[in-house]
N, C-alpha and C positions, 0 to 999 in steps of 0.2 A: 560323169567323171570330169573333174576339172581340166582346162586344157592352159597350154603355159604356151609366152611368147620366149624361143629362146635367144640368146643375144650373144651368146658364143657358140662355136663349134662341140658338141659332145656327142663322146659316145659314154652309152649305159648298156646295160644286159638285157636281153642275150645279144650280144652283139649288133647293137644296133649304134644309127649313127644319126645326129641331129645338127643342122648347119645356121647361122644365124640368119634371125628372119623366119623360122620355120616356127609351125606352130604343134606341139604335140601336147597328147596324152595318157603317155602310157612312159612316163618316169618313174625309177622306182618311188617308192613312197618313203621312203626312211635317208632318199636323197633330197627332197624337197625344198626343206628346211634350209639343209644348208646351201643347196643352189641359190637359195631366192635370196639368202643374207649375202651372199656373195654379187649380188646382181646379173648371178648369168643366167636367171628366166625370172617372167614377169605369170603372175596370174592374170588369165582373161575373163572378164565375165561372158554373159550369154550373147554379147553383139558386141565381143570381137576385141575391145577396150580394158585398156590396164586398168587392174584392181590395186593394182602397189602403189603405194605414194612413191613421187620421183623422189632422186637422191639429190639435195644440195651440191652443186658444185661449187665451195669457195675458193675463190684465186687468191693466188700466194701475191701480196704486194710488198717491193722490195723498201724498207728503210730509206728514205731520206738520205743523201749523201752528206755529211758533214765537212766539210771544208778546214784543210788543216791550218792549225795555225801556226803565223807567222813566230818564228824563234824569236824571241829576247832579243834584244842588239843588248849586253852590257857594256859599259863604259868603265876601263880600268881609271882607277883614282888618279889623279896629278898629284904629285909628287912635287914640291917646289925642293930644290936642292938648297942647302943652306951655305952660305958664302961666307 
């Protein structure tokens, strides 16, 4: 029987209960699947070691700050007044 590393707290049927860290065997079968796409157990092989590939963590890198630009100065026209 396959046994799984779990990495969150669960409980499954019949009332049982699994804490992270813990290593069991006796999940349901038809919860599996979706545990393991969820990352909350890992498959172990026969000496103890993750059978899942790790999950990529990519960090969020923030944008560049752009610097505002400076407003226009316009220059109202001269005006020469006529004599």
């Amino acid at each position: 029987m396959p046994k799984y590393l779990v990495k969150v707290g669960l409980n499954y049927p019949p009332d049982r209960r699994a804490e992270a860290g813990d290593v069991v065997e006796d999940l349901p079968s038809k919860s599996i699947k979706w545990l393991r796409d969820q990352g909350c157990i890992e498959l172990l092989d026969a000496n103890g070691k993750s059978v899942d590939e790790p999950v990529e963590v990519v960090e969020e890198v923030a944008a560049p700050e752009v610097p505002a630009e400076e407003p226009a100065v316009v220059e109202a026209p001269v005006v020469e007044e006529e004599k």
